[in-house]
C-alpha positions as a printed NumPy array, in Angstrom:
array([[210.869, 112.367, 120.531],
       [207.055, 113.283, 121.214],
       [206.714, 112.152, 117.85 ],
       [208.39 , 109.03 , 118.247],
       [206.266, 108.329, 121.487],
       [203.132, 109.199, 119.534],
       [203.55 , 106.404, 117.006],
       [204.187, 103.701, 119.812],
       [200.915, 104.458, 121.498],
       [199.274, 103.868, 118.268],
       [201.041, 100.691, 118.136],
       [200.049, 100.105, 121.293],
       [196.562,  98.741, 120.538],
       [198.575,  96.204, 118.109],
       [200.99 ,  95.009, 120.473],
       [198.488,  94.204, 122.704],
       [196.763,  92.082, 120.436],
       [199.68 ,  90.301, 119.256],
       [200.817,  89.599, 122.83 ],
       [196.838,  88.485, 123.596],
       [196.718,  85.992, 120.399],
       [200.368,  84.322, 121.432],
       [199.172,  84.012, 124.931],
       [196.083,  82.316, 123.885],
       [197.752,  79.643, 121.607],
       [200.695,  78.91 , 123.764],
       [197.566,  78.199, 126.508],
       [195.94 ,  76.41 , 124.097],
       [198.911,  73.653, 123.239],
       [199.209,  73.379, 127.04 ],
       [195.725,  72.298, 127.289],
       [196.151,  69.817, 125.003],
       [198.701,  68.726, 126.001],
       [197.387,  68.421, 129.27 ],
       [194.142,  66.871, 128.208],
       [196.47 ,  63.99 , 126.231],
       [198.81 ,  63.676, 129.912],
       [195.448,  63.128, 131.69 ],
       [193.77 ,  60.735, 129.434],
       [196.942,  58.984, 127.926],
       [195.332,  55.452, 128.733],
       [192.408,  56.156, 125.996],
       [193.161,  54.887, 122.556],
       [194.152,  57.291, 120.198],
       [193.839,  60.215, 122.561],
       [195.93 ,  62.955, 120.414],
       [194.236,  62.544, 117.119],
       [191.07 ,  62.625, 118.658],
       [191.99 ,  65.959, 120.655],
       [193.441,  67.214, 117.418],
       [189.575,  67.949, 116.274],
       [189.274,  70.719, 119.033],
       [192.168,  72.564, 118.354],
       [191.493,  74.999, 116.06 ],
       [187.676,  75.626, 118.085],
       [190.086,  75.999, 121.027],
       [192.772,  78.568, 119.742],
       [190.255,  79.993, 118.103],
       [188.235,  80.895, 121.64 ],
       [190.95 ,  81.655, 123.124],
       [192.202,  84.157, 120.878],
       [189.095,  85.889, 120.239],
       [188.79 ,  86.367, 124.265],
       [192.704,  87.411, 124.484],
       [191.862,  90.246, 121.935],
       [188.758,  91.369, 123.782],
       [190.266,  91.934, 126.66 ],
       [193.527,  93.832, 124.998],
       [191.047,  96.046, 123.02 ],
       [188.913,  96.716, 126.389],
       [192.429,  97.884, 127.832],
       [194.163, 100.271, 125.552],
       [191.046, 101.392, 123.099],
       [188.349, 101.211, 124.796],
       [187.356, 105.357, 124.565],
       [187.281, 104.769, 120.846],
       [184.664, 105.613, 118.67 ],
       [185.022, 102.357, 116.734],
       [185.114, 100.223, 119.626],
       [182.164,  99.441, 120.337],
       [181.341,  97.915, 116.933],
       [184.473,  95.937, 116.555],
       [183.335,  94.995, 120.363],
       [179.928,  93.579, 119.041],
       [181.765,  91.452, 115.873],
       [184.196,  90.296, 118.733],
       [181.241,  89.375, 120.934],
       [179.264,  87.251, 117.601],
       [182.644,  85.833, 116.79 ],
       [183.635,  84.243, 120.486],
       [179.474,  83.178, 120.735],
       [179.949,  81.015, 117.706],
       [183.448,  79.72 , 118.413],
       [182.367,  78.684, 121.25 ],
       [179.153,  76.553, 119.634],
       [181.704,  75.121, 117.254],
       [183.916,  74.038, 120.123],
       [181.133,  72.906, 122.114],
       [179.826,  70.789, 119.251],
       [183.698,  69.521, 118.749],
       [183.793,  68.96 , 122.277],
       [180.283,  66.535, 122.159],
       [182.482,  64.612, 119.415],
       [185.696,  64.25 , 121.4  ],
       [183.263,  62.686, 124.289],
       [182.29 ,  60.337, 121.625],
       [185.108,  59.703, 120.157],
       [186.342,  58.768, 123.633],
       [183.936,  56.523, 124.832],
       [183.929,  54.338, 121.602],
       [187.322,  54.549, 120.839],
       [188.22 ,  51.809, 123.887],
       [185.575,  48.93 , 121.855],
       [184.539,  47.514, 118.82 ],
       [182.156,  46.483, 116.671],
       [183.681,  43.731, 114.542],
       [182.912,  40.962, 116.875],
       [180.487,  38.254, 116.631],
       [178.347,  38.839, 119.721],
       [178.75 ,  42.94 , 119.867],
       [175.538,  43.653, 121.461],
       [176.406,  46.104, 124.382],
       [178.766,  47.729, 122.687],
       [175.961,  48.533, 119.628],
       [173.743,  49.518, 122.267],
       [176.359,  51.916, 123.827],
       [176.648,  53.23 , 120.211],
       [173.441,  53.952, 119.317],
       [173.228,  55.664, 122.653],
       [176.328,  57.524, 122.134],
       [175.6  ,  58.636, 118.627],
       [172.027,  59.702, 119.169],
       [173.082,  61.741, 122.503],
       [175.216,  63.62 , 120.693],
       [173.333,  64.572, 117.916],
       [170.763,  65.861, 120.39 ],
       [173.47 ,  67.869, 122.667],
       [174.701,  69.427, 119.194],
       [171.024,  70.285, 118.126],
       [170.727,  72.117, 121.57 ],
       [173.989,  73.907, 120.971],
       [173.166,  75.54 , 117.742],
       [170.079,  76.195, 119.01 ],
       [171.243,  78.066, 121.872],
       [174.158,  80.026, 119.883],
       [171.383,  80.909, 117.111],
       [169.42 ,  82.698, 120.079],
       [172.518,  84.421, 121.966],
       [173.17 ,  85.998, 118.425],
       [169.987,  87.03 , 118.259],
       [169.438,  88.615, 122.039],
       [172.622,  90.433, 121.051],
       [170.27 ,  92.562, 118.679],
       [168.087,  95.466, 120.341],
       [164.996,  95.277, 117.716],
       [165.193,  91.335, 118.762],
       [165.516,  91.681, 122.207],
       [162.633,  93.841, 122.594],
       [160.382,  91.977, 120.209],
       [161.061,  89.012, 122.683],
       [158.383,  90.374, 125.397],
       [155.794,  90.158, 123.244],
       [157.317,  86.439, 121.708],
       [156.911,  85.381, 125.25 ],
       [153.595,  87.085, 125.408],
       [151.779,  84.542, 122.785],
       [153.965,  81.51 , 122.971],
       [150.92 ,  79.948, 124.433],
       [149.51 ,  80.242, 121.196],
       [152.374,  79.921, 119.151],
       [153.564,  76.73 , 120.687],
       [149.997,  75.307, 119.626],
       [150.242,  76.153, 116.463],
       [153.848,  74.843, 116.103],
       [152.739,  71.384, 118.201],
       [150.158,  71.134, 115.448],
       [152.208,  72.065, 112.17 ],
       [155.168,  69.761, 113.14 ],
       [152.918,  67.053, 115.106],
       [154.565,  64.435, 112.436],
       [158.331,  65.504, 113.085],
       [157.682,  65.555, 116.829],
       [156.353,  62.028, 116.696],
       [159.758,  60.691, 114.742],
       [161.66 ,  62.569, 117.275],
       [159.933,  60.735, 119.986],
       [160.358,  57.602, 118.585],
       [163.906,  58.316, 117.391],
       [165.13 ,  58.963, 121.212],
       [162.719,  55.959, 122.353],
       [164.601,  53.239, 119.711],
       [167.86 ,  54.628, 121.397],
       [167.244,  53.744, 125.52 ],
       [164.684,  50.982, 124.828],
       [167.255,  48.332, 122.934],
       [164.572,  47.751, 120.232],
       [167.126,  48.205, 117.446],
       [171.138,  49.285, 117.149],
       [173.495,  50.486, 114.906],
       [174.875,  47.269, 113.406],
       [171.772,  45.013, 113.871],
       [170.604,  42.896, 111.459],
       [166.895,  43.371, 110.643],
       [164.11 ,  42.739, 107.543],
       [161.649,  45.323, 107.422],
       [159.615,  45.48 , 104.166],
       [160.665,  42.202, 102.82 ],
       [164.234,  43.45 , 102.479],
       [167.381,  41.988, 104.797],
       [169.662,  44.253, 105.801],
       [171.815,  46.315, 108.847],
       [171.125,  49.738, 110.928],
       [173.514,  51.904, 109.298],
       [172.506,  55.062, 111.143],
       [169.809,  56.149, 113.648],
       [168.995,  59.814, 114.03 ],
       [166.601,  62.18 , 115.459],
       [163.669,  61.314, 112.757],
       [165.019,  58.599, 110.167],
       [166.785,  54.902, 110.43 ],
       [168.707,  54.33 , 107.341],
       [168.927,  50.67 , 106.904],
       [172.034,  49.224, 104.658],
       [170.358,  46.526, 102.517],
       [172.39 ,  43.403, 101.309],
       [172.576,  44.976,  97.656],
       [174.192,  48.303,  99.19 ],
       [171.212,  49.899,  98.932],
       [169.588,  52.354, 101.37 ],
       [166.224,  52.382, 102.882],
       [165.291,  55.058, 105.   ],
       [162.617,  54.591, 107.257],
       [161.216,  57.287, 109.463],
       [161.626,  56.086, 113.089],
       [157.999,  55.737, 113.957],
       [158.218,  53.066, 111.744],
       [159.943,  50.889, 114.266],
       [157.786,  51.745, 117.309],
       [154.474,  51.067, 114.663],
       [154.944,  48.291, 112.874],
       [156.203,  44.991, 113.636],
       [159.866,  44.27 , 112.26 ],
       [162.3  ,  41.227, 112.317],
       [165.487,  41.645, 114.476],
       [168.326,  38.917, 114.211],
       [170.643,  40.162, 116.057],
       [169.04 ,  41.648, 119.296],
       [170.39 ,  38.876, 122.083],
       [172.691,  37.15 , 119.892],
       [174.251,  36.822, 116.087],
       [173.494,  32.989, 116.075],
       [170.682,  31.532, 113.705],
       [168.736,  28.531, 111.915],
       [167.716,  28.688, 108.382],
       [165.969,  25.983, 105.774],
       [166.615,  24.643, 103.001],
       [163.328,  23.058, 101.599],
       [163.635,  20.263,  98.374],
       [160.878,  19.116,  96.721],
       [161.669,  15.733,  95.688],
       [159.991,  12.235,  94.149],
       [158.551,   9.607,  96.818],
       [161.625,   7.33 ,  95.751],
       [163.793,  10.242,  97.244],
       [167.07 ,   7.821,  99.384],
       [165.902,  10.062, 103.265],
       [168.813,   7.898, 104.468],
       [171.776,   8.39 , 101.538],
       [170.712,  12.201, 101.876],
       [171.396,  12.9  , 105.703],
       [174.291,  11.108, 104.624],
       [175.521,  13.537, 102.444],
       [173.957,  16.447, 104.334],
       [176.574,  14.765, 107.424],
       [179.589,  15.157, 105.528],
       [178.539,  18.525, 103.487],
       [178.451,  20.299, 107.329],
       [181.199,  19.093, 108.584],
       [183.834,  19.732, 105.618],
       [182.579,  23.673, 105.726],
       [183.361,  26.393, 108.697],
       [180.372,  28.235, 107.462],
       [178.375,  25.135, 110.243],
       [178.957,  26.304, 113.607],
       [178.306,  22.352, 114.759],
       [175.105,  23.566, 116.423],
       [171.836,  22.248, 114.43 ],
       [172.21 ,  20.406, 111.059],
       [169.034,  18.047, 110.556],
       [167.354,  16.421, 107.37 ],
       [163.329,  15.991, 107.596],
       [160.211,  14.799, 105.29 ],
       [157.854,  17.77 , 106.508],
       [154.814,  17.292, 103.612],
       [153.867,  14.028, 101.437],
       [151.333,  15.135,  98.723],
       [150.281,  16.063,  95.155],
       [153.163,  13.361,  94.297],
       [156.093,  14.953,  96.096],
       [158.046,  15.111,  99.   ],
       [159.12 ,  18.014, 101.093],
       [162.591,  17.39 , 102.377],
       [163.425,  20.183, 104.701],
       [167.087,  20.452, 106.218],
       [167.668,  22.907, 109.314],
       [171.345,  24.185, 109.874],
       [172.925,  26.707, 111.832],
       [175.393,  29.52 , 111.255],
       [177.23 ,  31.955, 113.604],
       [175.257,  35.006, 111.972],
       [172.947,  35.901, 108.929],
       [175.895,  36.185, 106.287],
       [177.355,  32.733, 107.489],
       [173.96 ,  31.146, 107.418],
       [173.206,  32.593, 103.968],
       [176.03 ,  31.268, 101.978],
       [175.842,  27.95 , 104.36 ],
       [172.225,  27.638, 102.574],
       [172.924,  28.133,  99.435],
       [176.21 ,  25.371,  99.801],
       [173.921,  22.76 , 101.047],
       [171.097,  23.434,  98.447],
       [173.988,  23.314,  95.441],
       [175.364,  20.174,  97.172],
       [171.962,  18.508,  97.69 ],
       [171.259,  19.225,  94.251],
       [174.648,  18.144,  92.586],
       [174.351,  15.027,  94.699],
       [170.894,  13.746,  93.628],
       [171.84 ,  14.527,  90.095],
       [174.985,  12.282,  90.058],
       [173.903,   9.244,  91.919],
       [169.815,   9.307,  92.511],
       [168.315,  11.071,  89.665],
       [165.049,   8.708,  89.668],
       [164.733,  11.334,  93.062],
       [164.335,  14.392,  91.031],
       [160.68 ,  15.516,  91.066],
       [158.71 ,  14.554,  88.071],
       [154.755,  14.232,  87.262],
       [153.043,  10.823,  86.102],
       [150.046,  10.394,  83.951],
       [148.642,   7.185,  83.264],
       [146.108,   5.89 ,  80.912],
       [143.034,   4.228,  81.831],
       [140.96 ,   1.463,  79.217],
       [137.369,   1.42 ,  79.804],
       [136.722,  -1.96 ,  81.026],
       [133.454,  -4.566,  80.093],
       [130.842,  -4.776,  81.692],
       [131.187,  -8.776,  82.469],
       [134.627,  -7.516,  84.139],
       [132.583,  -4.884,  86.117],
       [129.982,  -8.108,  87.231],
       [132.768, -10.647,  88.122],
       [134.343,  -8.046,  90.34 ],
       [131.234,  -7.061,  91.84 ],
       [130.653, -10.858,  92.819],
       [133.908, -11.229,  93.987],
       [133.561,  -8.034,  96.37 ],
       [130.274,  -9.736,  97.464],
       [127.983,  -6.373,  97.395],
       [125.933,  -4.272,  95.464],
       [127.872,  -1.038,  94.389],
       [124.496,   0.788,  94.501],
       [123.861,  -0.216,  98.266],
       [125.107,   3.227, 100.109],
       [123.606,   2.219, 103.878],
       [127.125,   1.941, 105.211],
       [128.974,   5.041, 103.023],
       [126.236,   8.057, 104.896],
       [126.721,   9.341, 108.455],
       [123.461,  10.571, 108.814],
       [121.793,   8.05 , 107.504],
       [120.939,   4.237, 106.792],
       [121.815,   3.216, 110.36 ],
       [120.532,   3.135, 113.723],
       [124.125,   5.143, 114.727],
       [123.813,   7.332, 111.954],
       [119.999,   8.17 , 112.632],
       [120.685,   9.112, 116.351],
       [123.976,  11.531, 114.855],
       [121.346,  13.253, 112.716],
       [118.816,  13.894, 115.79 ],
       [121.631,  15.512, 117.744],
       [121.94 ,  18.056, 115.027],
       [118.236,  18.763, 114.406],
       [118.143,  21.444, 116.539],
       [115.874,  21.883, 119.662],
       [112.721,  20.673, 118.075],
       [109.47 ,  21.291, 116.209],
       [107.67 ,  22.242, 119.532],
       [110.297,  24.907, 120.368],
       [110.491,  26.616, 117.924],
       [106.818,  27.205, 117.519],
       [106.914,  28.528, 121.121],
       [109.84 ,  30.951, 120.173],
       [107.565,  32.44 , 116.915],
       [104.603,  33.02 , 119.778],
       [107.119,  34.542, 121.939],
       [108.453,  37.004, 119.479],
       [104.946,  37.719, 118.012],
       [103.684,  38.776, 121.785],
       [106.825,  41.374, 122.579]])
């Protein structure tokens, strides 16, 4: 019997455990469970939940086992090391479920809008907020598990007095080694609560059209139109000046620009350019207009404005009125096209040069009336105006400078 009663308080240490670890799950599900009862209104409230479970048993479990070991073992000569794994183990389960918990939060807040609407602005902004907020919160976590871990070690804990002692130099040092990363920070958390750019805008930075796909702490990453990537530190944006389509509203103009001969029909082609909008949903009905904007080296400039409801829109509503234009003027105006002229010029005779020079009733070597500063009373009086002050002043001035 003593024998018998021997074994079970060996066991005992185990049962405890077992009961701890099945208490902490079944408190677990009904925290979940709560958490979905409480918040059943938010869109997909259990699968986001469903990314803090396993943090949340996890906790929960490690704390049920501490507490059953500090009950029936605790006089144990191996408790107090399995004590200091427990103690590492619950610090970093609970930075992982703080960091899931930042994520739920976010999860939450942008699970109730979206982004693929025209005119999305607030809820980009809210995003970018959202996004960059959390990334910070989860920087501070791991930062702040990293250094519990570490205080949990004697050697560290005493070497901490004299950390503290020189962090006035350290933190110099550090300001200067990392002045660069500091200043990306900065501007990373100023692009997020100043609205100049948000996840989903449309920008072109560097000659290159594309969308935020990402903001963080030091670097944009912008999604170019090829699928490329350029990333961009995020001083960049506070530094240098950058094109934002999108930052009131999608809506835009663009050009399309033809150079064309001078016997280009202005009237057949805003005609055409009429009936090209209006048979295409890519035209949002706003601006659609056909001008002559430059008249020389023997061409035209015909310039056409239209609108679109946003960059891709406008884009492929370009590039259907350019192909129309084109197409159109090939078909049914193609003395329009742009072309160059030479022509050839026969020296003429000299009695030819004479009879026209009696006709025109003048002497081609008379010039009084072709110089502005000249050959007239008009012209004289011009050319005194811009003579300067005069003979006499300027012999006063060299006396002047010769005596100081």
């Amino acid at each position: 019997m003593q024998d018998v009663l021997s074994a079970l308080s060996s066991l005992k240490p185990l049962f405890a455990v077992l009961i701890a670890v099945g208490a902490a799950l079944l408190l677990a599900r009904v925290v979940r469970e709560s958490t979905a009862k409480i918040f059943r209104r938010v869109p997909r409230i259990r699968e986001v939940t469903a990314l803090g479970r396993n943090p949340l048993r996890l906790v929960l479990s490690l704390i049920g086992i501490r507490i059953a070991m500090g009950a029936t073992v605790a006089g144990a000569e191996w408790f107090p090391a399995a004590n200091y794994v427990l103690t590492l183990g619950l610090i970093a389960s609970l930075g992982w479920l703080a960091v899931v918990t930042l994520l739920i939060i976010e999860a939450m807040l942008l699970s109730k809008y979206k982004t693929d609407t025209r005119d999305n602005r607030r809820m980009r902004r809210l995003k970018t907020q959202v996004m960059l907020g959390r990334r910070v919160g989860v920087a501070v976590i791991i930062t702040i598990a990293v250094a519990c871990v570490l205080l949990t070690i004697p050697e560290v804990r005493a070497l901490g007095a004299g950390i503290l002692a020189s962090a006035g130099l350290i933190s110099i040092v550090a300001g200067l080694a990392v002045q660069s990363t500091l200043t990306n920070v900065f501007a990373g958390m100023q692009l997020a609560f100043t609205d100049a750019i948000r996840v989903d805008d449309v920008v072109v930075v560097e000659s290159q059209w594309g969308t935020i796909e990402e903001i963080t702490m030091t670097y944009v990453v912008v999604h170019l139109w090829d699928d490329r990537r350029l990333i961009l530190p995020s001083a960049y944006f506070t530094s240098t000046p950058f094109e934002n389509w999108t930052r009131k509203q999608s809506a835009i103009l663009g050009t399309v620009e033809l150079d064309l001969d001078w016997r280009a029909p202005v009237g057949d082609l805003r005609t055409r350019l009429k009936e090209t909008l209006a048979g295409t949903e890519l035209w949002d009905g706003r601006t659609g207009v056909l001008q002559i904007t430059d008249a020389v080296n023997g061409l035209v400039r015909v310039r056409i404005l239209v609108s679109a409801a946003d960059s891709g829109a406008l884009f492929d509503l370009r590039c259907l009125v350019r192909e129309a234009m084109v197409t159109y003027l090939q078909e049914w105006h193609p003395g329009a096209l742009p072309r160059q002229r030479w022509e050839e010029v026969q020296p003429a005779a000299p009695e030819v040069h004479r009879d026209r020079r009696s006709r025109r009733g003048g002497d081609p070597s008379d010039t009084s009336t072709s110089q502005f500063f000249t050959g007239s009373l008009e012209a004289v009086d011009r050319r005194h105006s811009f003579a300067g002050p005069g003979k006499e002043v300027f012999e006063e001035r060299e006396e002047t400078s010769a005596e100081d």
